[in-house]
Structures are given as structure tokens and as C-alpha cells.
C-alpha positions as CSV (number, residue, x, y, z in Angstrom):
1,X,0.0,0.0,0.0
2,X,1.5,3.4,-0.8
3,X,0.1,6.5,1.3
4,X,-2.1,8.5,-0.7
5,X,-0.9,12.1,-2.1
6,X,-3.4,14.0,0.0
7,X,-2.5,12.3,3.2
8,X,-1.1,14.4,5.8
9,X,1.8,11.2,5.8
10,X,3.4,11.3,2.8
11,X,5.5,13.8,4.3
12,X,8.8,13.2,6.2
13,X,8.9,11.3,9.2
14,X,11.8,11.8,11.1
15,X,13.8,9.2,13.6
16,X,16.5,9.9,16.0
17,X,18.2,7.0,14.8
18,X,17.5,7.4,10.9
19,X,17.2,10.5,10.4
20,X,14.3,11.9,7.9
21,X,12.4,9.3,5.9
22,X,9.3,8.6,3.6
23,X,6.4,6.4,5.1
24,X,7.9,3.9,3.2
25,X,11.3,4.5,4.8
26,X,9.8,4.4,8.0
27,X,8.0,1.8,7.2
28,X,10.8,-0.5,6.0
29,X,12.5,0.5,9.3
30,X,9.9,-0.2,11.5
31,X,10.0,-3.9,9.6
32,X,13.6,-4.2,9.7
33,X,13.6,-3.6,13.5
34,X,11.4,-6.4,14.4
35,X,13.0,-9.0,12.2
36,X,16.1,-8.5,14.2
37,X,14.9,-10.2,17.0
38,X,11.9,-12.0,15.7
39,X,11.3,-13.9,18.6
40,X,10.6,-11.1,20.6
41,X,6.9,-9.5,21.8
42,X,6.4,-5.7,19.8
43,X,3.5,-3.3,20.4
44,X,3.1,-0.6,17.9
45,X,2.4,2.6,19.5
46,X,1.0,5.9,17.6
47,X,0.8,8.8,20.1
48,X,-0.1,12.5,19.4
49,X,0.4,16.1,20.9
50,X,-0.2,19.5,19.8
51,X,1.7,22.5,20.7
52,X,-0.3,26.0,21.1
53,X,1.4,29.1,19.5
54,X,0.6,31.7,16.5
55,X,-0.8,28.2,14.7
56,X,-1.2,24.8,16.3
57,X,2.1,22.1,15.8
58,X,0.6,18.8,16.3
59,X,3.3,15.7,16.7
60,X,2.4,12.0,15.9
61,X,5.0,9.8,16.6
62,X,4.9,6.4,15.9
63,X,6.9,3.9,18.3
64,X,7.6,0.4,17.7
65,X,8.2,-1.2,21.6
66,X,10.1,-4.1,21.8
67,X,8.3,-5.6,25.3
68,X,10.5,-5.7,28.1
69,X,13.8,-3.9,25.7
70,X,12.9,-0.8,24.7
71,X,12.0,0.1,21.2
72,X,12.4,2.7,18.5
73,X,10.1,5.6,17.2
74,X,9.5,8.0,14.3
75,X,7.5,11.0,14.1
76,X,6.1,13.5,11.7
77,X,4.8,17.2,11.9
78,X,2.0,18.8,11.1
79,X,1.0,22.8,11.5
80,X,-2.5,23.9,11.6
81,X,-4.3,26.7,12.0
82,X,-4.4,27.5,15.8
83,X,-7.2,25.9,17.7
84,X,-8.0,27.7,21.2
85,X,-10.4,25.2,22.5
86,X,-8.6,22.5,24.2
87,X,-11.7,19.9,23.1
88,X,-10.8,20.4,19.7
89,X,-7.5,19.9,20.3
90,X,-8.0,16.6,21.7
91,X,-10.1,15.3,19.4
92,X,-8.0,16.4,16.7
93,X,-4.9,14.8,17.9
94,X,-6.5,11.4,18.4
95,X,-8.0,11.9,14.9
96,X,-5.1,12.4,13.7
97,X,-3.7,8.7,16.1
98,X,-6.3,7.0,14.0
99,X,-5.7,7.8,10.5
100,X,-2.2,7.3,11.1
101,X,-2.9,3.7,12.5
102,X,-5.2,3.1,9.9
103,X,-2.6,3.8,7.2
104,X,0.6,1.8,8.9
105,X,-1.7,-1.0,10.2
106,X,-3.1,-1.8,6.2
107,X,0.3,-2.2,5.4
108,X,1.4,-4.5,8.0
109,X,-1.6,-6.6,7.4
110,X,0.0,-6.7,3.6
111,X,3.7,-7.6,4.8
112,X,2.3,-10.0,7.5
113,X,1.7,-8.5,10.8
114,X,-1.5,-8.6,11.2
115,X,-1.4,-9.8,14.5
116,X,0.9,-6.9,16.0
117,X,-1.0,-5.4,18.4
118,X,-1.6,-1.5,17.8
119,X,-2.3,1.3,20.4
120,X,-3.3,4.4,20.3
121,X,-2.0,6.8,23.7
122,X,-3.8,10.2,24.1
123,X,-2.9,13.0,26.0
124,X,-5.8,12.6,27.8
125,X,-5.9,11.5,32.0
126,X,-8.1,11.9,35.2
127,X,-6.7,15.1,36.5
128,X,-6.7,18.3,35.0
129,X,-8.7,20.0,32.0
130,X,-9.1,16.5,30.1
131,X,-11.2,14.6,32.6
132,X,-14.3,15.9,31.3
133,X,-14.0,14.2,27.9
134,X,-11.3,10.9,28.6
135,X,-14.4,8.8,28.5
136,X,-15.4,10.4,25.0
137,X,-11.9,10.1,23.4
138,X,-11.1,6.8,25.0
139,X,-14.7,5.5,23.1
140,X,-13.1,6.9,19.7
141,X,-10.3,5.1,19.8
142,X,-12.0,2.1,21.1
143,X,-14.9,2.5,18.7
144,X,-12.1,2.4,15.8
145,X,-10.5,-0.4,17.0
146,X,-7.8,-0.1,19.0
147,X,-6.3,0.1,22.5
148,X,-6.1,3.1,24.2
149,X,-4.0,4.2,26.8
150,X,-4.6,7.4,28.9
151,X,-1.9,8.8,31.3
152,X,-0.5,7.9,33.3
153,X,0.4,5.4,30.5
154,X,0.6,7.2,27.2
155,X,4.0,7.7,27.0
156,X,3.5,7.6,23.1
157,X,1.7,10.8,23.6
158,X,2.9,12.2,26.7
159,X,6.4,11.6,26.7
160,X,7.4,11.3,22.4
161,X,5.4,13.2,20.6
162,X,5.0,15.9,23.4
163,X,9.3,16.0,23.3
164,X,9.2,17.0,19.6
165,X,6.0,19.5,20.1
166,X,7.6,22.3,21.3
């Protein structure tokens, strides 16, 4: 499967350890990384967090986590117009958790990971201003099919994207 022109992914993604790369790149990467050590347990992780300036910089990072060895990650930009209300914010980023799932779990069901379990983290957790909607997010994610982790366990979100949002 090769990411549609008007996706928001067919731009670079960029890795601490491999510097910038296509979604293919990443893809391949991502691929390469598990085949390693085969006989290991992965997760794939897709976080995202948004930044609040003159325009809104959300983050997406996507994080392969070997179980029990740590893992690698990738994550790619995107500016929007600035969004005052928090809500929206929220919402946005874990729209923008599911598309990007969508997109890099279709082609791991093509190159045979079907079964790799995929979670989405939001930024979202029982104390402060997000409280009021965790329950609403959490059944978006759910309702698309994945797992989702809120803090404190969405380090996908809360620790590696929100690194790279500011």
C-alpha cells in the first residue's frame, strides 16, 4: 500500500536513529527492527500532541516497543491553524492517532503483521482539563478499533510526541 498524495503522511517522518524518511522508509524501518529479533513481543504505538502558538504544531510519533527492551520511534509534523479550545485539540490529535494507525496497520496486514498489536496513547488523563472528555476520546479510539492508553500510561503521547511538540 503506498500512502495516498493527499494524506497528511506522505511527508517526512523523522527518527532519532535514521534520520528523515518517507512512510515507506519508515516503514521498512519499523520492519527491519522487528525482524532482528523476531522472537521477541512488539506493540506498535501511535501517540499524538499538539503545541499552542501563532498556529497549532501537532506531533504524531509512531513507536515500535520491543516488550521488556525498549524500542524505537518515528514522528512526523503537522501545522494547523491555531485551535484555542482544548476539546478540539484533543479530538484532533486522536483523529489524527487514528488515521495514522489506519494507514501503517493496512500495510502491516500486507507484509504479514497482522497480529501486532496497535495502540493508540492520548494526552488525555483523570486530572486536569481533560477529565471531562477521557471517556469520549477513549470510546473513539476504542470505537475504531484499538487500545487506548490514557496517562499515566501514554508515554507515546505524553512523553514522544510531546518531546518533539515544542
Amino acid at each position: 500500500m503506498t500512502v495516498p498524495e493527499e494524506s497528511n503522511f506522505c511527508k517526512d517522518f523523522i527518527s532519532p536513529t535514521y534520520g528523515r524518511l518517507s512512510f515507506d522508509g519508515m516503514f521498512s524501518r519499523l520492519v527491519e527492527y522487528m525482524e532482528v529479533d523476531a522472537s521477541q513481543k512488539y506493540n506498535l504505538i501511535i501517540g499524538t500532541d499538539s503545541f499552542l502558538n501563532s498556529e497549532t504544531l501537532f506531533v504524531s510519533a509512531i513507536v515500535i516497543h520491543k516488550i521488556g527492551h525498549g524500542g524505537r520511534y518515528f514522528y512526523i509534523k503537522n501545522h494547523r491553524k491555531k485551535m484555542d479550545s482544548m476539546r478540539h485539540r484533543i479530538f484532533y490529535e486522536a483523529t489524527l492517532s487514528i488515521e495514522l494507525a489506519g494507514v501503517v496497520r493496512a500495510k502491516l496486514n500486507e507484509n504479514g503483521y497482522k497480529k501486532l498489536p496497535v495502540e493508540i496513547h492520548l494526552d488525555v488523563g483523570d486530572n486536569g482539563g481533560t477529565k471531562e472528555i477521557i471517556r469520549e476520546v477513549v470510546g473513539m479510539v476504542t470505537g475504531s478499533g484499538y487500545a487506548a492508553k490514557t496517562k499515566p500510561d501514554s508515554f507515546g503521547a505524553s512523553k514522544v510526541a510531546d518531546r518533539h511538540s515544542k
